[in-house]
C-alpha positions as CSV (number, residue, x, y, z in Angstrom):
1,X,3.8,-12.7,6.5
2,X,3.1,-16.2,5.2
3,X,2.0,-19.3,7.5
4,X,4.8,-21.0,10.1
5,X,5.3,-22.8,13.1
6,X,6.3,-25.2,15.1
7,X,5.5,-29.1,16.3
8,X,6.8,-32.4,18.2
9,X,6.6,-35.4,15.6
10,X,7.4,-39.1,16.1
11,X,7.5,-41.6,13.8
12,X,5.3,-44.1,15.5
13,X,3.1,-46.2,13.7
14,X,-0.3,-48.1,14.3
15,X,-1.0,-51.6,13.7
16,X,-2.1,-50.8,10.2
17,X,2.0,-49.7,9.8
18,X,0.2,-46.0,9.2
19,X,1.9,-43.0,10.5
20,X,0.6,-41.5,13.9
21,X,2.2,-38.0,13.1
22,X,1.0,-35.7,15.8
23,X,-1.8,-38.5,17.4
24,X,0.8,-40.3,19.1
25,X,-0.3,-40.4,22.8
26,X,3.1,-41.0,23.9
27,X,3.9,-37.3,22.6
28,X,2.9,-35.7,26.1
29,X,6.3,-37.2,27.3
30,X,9.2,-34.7,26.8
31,X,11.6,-37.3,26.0
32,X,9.7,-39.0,22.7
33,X,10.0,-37.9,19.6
34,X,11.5,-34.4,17.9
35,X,10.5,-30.5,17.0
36,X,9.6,-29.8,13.4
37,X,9.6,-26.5,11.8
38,X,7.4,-25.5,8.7
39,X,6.9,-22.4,7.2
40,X,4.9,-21.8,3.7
41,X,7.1,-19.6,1.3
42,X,6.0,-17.3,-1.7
43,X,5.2,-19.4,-4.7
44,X,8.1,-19.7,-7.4
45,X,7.9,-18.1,-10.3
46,X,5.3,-20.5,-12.0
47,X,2.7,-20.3,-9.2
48,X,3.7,-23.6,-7.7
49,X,3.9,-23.8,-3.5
50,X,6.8,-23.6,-1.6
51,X,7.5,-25.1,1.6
52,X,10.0,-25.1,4.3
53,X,10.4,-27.5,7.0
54,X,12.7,-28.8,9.1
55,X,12.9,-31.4,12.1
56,X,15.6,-33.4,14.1
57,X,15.7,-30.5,16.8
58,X,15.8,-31.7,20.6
59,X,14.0,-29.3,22.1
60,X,11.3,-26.3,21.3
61,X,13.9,-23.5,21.8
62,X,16.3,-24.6,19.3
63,X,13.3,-25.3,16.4
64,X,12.0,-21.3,17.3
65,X,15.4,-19.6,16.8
66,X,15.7,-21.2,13.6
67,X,11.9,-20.6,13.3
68,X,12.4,-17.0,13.6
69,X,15.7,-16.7,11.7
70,X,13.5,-18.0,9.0
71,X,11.1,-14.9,9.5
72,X,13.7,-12.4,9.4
73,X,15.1,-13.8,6.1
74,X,11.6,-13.0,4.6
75,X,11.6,-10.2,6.1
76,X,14.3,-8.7,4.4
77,X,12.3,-9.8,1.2
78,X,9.2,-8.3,1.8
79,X,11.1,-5.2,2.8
80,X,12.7,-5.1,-1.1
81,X,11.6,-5.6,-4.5
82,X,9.8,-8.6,-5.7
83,X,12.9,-10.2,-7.4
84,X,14.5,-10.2,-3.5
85,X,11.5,-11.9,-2.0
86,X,12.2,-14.9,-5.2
87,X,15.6,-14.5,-4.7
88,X,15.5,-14.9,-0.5
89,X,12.8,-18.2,-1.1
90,X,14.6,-19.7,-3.8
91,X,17.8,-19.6,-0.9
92,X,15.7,-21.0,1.3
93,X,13.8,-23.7,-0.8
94,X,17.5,-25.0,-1.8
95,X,19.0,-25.6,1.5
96,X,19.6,-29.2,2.1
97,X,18.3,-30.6,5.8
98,X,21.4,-30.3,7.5
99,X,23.1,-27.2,6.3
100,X,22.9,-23.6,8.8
101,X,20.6,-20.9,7.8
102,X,22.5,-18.1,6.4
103,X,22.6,-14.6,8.7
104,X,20.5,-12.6,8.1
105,X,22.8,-9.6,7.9
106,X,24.8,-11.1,5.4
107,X,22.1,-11.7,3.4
108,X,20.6,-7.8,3.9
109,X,24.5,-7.0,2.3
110,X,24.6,-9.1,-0.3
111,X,20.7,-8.1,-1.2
112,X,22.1,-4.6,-1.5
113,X,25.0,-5.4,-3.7
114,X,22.9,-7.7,-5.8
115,X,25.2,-10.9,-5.5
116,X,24.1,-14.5,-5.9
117,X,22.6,-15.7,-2.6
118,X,23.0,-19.5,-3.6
119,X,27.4,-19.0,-2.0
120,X,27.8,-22.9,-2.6
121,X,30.5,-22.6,-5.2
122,X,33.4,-24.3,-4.9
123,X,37.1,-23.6,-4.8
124,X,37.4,-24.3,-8.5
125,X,34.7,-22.7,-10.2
126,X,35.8,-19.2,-8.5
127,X,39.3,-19.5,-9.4
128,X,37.9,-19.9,-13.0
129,X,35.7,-16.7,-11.8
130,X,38.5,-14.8,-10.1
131,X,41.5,-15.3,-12.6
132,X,39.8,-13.3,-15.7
133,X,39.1,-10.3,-14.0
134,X,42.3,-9.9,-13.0
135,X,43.6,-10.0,-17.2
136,X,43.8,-6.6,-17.8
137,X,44.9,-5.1,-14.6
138,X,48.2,-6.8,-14.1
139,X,51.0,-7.2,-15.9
140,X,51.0,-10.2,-18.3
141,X,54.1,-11.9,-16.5
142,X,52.3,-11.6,-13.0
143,X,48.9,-12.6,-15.0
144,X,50.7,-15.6,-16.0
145,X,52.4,-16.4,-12.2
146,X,48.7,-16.0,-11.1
147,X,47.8,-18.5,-13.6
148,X,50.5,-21.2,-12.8
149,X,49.2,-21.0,-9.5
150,X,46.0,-21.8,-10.1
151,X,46.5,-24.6,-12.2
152,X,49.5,-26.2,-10.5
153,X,48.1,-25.8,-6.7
154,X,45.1,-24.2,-6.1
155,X,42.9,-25.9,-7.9
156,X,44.1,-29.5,-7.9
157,X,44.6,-29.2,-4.0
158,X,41.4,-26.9,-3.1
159,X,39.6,-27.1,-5.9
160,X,36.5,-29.4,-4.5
161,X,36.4,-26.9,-0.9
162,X,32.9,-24.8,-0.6
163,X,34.4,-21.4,-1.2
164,X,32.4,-20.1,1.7
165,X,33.6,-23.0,4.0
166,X,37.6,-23.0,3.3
167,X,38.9,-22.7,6.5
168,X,42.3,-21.9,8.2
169,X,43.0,-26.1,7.7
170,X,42.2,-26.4,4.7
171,X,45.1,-23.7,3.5
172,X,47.9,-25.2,5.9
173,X,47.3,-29.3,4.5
174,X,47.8,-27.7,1.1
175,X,50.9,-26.2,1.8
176,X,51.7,-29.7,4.2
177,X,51.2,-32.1,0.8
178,X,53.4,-29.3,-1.3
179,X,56.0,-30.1,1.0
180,X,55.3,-33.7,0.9
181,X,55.7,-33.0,-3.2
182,X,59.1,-31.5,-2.5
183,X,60.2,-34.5,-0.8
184,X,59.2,-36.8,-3.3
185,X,61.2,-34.2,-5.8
186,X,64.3,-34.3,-4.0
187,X,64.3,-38.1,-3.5
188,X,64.2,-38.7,-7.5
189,X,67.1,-35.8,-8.1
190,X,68.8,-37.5,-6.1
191,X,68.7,-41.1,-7.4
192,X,68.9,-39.2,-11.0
193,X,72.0,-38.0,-9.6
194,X,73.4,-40.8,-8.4
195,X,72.5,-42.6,-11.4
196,X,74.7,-39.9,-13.5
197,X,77.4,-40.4,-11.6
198,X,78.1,-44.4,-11.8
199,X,76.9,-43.7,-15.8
200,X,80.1,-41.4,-15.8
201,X,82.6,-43.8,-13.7
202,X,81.7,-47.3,-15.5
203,X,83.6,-47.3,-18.5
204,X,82.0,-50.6,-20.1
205,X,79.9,-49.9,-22.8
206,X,76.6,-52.8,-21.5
207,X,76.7,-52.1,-17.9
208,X,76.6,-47.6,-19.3
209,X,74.0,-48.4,-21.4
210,X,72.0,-50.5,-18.7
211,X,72.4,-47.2,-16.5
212,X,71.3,-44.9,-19.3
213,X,68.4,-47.0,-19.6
214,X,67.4,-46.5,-16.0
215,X,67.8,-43.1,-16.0
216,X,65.3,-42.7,-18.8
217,X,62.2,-44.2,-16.4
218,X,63.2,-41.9,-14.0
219,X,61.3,-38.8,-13.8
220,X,63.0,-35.8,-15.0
221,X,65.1,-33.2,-12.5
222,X,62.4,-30.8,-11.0
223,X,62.7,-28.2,-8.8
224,X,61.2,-28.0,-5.5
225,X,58.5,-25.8,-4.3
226,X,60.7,-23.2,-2.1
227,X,58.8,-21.4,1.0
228,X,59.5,-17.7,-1.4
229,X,57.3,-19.4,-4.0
230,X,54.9,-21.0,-1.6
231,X,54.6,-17.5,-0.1
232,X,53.7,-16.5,-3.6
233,X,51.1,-18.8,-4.3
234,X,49.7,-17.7,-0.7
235,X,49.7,-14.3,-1.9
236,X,47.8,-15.1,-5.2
237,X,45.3,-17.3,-3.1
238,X,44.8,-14.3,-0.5
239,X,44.1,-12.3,-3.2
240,X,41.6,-13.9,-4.8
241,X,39.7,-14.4,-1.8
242,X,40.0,-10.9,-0.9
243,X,38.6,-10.2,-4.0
244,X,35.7,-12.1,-3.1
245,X,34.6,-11.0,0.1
246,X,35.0,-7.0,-1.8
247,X,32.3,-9.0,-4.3
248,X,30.5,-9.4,-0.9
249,X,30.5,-13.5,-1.9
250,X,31.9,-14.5,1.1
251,X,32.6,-12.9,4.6
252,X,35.9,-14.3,5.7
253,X,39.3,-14.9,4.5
254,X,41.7,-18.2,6.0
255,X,44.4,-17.3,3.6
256,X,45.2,-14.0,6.0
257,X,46.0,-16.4,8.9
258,X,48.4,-18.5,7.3
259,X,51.8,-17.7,7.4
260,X,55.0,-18.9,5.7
261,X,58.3,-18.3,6.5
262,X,60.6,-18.0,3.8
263,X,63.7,-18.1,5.5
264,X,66.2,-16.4,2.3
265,X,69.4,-19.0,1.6
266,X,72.5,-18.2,2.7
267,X,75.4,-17.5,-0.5
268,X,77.3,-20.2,-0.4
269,X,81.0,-19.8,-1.7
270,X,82.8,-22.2,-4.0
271,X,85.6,-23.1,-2.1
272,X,88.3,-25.2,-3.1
273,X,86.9,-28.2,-0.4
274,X,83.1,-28.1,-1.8
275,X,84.6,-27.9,-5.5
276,X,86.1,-31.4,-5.0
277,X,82.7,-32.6,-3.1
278,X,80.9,-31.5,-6.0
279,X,83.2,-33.2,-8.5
280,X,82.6,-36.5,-6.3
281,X,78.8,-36.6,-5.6
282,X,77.3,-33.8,-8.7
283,X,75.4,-32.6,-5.9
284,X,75.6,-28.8,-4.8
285,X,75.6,-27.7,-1.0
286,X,73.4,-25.1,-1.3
287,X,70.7,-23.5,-3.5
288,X,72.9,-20.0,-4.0
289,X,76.2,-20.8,-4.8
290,X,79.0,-18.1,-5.3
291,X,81.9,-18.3,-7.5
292,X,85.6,-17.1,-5.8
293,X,87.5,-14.4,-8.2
294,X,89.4,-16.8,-9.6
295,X,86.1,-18.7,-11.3
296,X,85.0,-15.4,-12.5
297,X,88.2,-14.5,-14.2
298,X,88.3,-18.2,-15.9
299,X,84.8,-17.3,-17.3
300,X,85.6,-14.4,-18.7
301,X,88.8,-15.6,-20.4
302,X,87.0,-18.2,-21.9
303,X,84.3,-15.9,-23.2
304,X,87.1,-13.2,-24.7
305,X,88.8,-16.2,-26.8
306,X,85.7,-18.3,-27.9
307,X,82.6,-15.6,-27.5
308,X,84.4,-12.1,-28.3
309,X,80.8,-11.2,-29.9
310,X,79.6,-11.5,-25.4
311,X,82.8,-10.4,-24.1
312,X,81.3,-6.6,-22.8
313,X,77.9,-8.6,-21.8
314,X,79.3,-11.1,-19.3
315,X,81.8,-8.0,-18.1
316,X,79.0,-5.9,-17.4
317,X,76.9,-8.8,-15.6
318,X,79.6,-10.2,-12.9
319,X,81.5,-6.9,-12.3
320,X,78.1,-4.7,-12.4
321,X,75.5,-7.3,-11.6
322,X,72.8,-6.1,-13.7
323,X,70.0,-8.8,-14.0
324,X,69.0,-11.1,-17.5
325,X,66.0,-8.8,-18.4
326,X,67.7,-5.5,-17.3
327,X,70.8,-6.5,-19.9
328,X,68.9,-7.5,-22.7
329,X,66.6,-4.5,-22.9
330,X,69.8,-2.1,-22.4
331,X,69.6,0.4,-25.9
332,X,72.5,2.3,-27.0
333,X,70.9,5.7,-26.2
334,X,71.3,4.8,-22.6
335,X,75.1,3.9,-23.0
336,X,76.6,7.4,-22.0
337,X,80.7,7.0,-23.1
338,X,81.9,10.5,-21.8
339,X,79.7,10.1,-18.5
340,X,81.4,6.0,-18.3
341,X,78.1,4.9,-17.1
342,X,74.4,2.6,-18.2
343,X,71.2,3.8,-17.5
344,X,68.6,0.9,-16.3
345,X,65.2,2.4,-17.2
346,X,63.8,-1.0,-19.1
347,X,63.9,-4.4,-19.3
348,X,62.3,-7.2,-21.4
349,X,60.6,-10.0,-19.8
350,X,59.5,-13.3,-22.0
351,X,56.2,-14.6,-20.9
352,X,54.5,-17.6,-23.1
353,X,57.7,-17.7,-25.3
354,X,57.0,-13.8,-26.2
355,X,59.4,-11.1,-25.9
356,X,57.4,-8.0,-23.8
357,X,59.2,-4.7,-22.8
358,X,58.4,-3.3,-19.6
359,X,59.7,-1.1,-16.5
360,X,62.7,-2.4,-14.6
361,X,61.4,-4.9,-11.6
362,X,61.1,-2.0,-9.0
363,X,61.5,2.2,-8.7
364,X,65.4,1.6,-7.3
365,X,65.9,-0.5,-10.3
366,X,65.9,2.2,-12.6
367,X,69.6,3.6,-12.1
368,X,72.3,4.6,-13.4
369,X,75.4,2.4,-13.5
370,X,79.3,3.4,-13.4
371,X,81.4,1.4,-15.7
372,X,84.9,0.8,-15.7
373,X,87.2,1.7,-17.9
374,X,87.9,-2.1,-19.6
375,X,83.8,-2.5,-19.7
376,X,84.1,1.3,-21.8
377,X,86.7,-0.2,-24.5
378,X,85.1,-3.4,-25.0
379,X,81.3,-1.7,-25.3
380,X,83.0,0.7,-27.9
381,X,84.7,-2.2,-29.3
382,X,81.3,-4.2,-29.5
383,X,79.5,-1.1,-31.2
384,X,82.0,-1.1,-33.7
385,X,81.7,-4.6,-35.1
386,X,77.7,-4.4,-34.4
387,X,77.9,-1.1,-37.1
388,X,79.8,-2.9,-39.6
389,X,77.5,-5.8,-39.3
390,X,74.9,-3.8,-39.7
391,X,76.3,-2.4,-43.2
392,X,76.9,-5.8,-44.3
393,X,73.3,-7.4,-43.5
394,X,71.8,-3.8,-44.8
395,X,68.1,-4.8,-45.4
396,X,67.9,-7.8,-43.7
397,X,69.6,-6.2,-40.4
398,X,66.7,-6.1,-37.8
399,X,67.1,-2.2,-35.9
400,X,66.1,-3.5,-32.4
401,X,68.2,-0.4,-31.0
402,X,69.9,-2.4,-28.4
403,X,73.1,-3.1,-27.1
404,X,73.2,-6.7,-26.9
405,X,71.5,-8.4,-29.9
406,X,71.0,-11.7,-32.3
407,X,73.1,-11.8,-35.2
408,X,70.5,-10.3,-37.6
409,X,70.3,-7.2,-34.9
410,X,66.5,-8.2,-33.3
411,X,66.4,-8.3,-29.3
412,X,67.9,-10.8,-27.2
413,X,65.6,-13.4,-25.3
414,X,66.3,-13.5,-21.6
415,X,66.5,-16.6,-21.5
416,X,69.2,-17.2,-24.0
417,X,71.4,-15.5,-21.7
418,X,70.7,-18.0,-19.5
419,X,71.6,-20.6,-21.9
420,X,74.7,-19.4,-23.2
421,X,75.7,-18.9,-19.2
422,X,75.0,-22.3,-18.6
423,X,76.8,-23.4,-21.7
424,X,80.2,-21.8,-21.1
425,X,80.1,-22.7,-17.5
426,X,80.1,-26.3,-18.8
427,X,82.8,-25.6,-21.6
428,X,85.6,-24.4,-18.9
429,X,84.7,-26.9,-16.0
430,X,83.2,-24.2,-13.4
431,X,81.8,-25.2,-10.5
432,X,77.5,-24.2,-11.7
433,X,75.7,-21.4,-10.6
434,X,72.6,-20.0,-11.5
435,X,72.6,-16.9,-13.8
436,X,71.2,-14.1,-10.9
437,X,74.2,-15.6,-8.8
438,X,76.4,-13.5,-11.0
439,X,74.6,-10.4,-8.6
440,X,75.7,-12.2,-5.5
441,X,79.2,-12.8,-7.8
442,X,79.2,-8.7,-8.2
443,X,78.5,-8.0,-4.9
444,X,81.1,-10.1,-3.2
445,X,83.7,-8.2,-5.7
446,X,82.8,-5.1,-4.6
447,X,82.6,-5.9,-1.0
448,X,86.3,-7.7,-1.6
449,X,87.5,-4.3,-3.4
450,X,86.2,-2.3,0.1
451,X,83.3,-1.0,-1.8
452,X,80.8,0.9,0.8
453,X,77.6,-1.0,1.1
454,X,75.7,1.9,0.1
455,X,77.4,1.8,-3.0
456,X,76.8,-1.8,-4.0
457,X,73.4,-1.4,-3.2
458,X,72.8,1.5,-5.8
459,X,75.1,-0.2,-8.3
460,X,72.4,-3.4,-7.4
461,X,69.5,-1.5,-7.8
462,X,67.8,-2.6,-3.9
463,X,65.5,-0.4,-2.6
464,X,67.5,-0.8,1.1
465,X,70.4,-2.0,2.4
466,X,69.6,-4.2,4.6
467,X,68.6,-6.3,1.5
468,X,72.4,-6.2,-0.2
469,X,73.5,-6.9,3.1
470,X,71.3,-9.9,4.1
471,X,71.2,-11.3,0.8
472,X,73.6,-10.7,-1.8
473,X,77.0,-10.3,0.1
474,X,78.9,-13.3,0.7
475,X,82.1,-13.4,2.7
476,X,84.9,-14.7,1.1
477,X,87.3,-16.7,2.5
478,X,90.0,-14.4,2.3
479,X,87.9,-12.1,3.5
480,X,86.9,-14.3,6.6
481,X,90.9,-14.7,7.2
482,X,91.9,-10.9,6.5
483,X,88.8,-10.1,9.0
484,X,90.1,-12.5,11.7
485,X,93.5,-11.4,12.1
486,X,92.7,-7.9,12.1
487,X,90.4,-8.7,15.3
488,X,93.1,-10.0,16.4
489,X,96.1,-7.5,16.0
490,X,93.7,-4.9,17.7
491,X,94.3,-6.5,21.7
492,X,98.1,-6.0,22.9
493,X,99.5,-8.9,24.2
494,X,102.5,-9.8,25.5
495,X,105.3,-11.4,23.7
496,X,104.2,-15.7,23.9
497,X,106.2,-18.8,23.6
498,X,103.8,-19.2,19.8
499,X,105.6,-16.3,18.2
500,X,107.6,-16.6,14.9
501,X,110.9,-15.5,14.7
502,X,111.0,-11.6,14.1
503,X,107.9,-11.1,15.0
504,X,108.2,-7.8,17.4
505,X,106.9,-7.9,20.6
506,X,104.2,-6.2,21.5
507,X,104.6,-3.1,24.0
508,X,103.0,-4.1,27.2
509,X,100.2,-2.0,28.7
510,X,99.1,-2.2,32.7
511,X,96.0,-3.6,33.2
512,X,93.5,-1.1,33.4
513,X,95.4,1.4,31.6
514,X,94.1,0.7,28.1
515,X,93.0,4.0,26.6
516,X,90.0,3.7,23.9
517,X,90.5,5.0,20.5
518,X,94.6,5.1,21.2
């Protein structure tokens, strides 16, 4: 084993201003000056000498366990292969003054795995490490979700954090200044909104185009960071992190001790009262709105006199609730017309403005779906005309095989769906929704029309249950009422002053008599 050990140093000086070094007399008091470690390392790779030293310690204790953590580091090298020994003195000769001597265990690992010892990469540089390795093992939409992660959050907001340092903190003030973000967000929607709304009431020409001006330095509408999403990009982080300490880069993940709550929003329904609010103020009172039946029918009115080409599309979405990708991969070979019912086995998903095929979003998506008999007559319908345009086009029609198409027969994007939604919502005046509220719309039918939960929750495509029930059923009023008065009608009461005329009284039961289930 190469040369080490230990001293007490001052930093007195003679008259001549020269460095006494270890001659200082007063170094036989414990109280003057310091403990020094030094220990000669192998020569580098050019023959030059290598030395390690260290001082500032208080007392001889402290510089031998450092002393000796030092040995056992070059221990492990001289145990291995020349290429360790360089690798475990290069480590060594790079350490800045102040920073902790790595474990030695660790070290013994990563020499094994044969990892970079030098672990002072930042945040950064190991996303740009992490996120190409994960390319081809994921699908190209979750690739691309991994990616906006990165570059949206992680990396401005961690980026310059030691990857091997990144503690518990660190993770919970990024998620602190997203919120902070979010605030900022909803403060200019709302002064957009406001904005909107005095542009729409002021009927002079100046004073409009003085508000139209403003509204153009105001930043656009965005949309907040939710806590789902937030858990998502604490998922992609986790990950990543995981990956590394599998890579045997780093020994300890913070991301696994942070926790979000994404607390799911309630439906909301448009009731006649919030309608009016929402004519006033633009504003919406919740995230997830739901439309009442009589919304839903307006829509589809509109869409069988000025969209007749849609008309089996929409039908399918509210009463059915199949989702945007689900509907535009739908092909004509799973239509089954003697059967009345949809098979959901694909759907297409557009990620960088490219159309990809791909399995349905989970194993209870792919299902089979019962259709009614007006959905049956107006697919048959829409095959017809899609036939007849297809022998008028001839070569130029585009054989995409599915149900819903463009004009020239190729596949529908996604979002176009959602665009044409959005568009005919505006056309008839509806109160807006997003285009995956039409689920929460097809669940509250069913559960209006006494549908069994079970049922919806096939027809949906969940995996449970619990999830139709917690997420996309929303009471409707009339259900609320019906639901109320039926609690009510079940106690017998006697016949009260509050009574309407020819209403029968109730027959009166002694008190304690009440038999259950009579």
């Amino acid at each position: 084993m190469t040369a080490g050990g230990i001293r007490r140093r001052c930093r007195c000086r003679d008259e001549n201003r020269k460095d006494l070094g270890a001659n200082c007399p007063k170094l036989a008091q414990r109280s003057h000056g310091v403990w020094q470690l030094r220990h000669e390392l192998p020569p580098d790779k050019n023959g030059n000498r290598r030395t390690f030293r260290r001082e500032g310690y208080e007392t001889k204790k402290l510089a031998k366990k450092d002393l000796d953590r030092v040995h056992d580091l070059l221990g492990l090298a001289e145990d291995g292969e020349d290429e360790d020994q360089e690798t475990v003195a290069a480590l060594l000769d790079a350490l800045g003054p102040k920073e902790p001597l790595p474990d030695p265990e660790e070290i013994r690992v990563q020499l094994r795995a044969g990892t970079p010892l030098n672990n002072k990469t930042n945040m950064s540089t190991h996303l740009d490490w992490w996120l190409p390795t994960k390319k081809d093992k994921l699908r190209r939409n979750t690739y691309v979700l991994y990616e906006g992660h990165v570059r949206n959050y992680l990396k401005p907001k961690l980026g310059t954090r030691r990857r091997d340092r990144l503690q518990v903190d660190h993770v919970t003030e990024m998620f602190a200044r997203i919120e902070d973000d979010n605030e900022t967000t909803r403060a200019n929607n709302a002064d957009r909104a406001a904005l909107e709304q005095q542009a729409k009431a002021i009927g002079n020409r100046a004073q409009k185009r003085k508000l139209r001006e403003q509204l153009a330095q105001l930043p656009p509408y965005r949309r907040p960071v939710g806590k789902a999403s937030q858990q998502r990009i604490l998922g992609t982080l986790r990950k990543s992190l995981n990956d590394a300490i599998t890579a045997q880069l780093i020994t300890f993940n913070p991301a696994k001790h942070v926790s979000i709550s994404a607390k799911r929003a309630r439906p909301l329904v448009w009731t006649p009262e919030r309608v009016e609010k929402w004519q006033e103020t633009g504003l919406r009172p919740g995230p997830v709105m739901v439309w009442l039946p009589e919304h839903a029918g307006a829509f589809l009115d509109y869409v069988a006199a000025e969209a007749p080409e849609q008309a089996s599309m929409w039908h399918v979405m509210i009463y059915r609730g199949t989702r945007r990708g689900e509907t535009a991969g739908l092909g004509w070979t799973e239509v089954y017309d003697k059967a009345r019912e949809v098979e959901i086995n694909t759907q297409l998903v557009e990620v960088e403005y490219e159309v990809e095929e791909g399995d349905p979003k989970s194993e209870a998506s792919t299902r089979r779906v019962p259709i009614d008999d007006e959905g049956m007559r107006l697919l048959r319908e829409h095959r017809v005309q899609q036939r007849r345009e297809r022998l008028r086009l001839g070569p130029a029609w585009v054989d995409s095989g599915r149900v819903w198409t463009r004009p020239d027969g190729s596949a529908l994007r996604p979002s176009w769906i959602g665009d044409e939604f959005e568009r005919h919502c505006k056309a008839v005046g509806l109160p807006p929704i997003r285009l995956h509220d039409l689920r929460h719309v097809a669940a509250t039918l069913m559960l209006q029309a006494n549908i069994d939960l079970k049922v919806v929750q096939e027809t949906l495509g969940h995996s449970s249950w619990v999830v139709t029930r917690d997420t996309y059923t929303s009471v409707l009023p009339e259900l609320a009422r019906t639901a109320a008065e039926a609690t009510v009608a079940v106690v017998p009461r006697r016949k009260t002053r509050g009574h309407p005329a020819g209403t029968p009284e109730a027959p009166v039961t002694p008190a304690g008599t009440h038999a259950i289930g009579s």
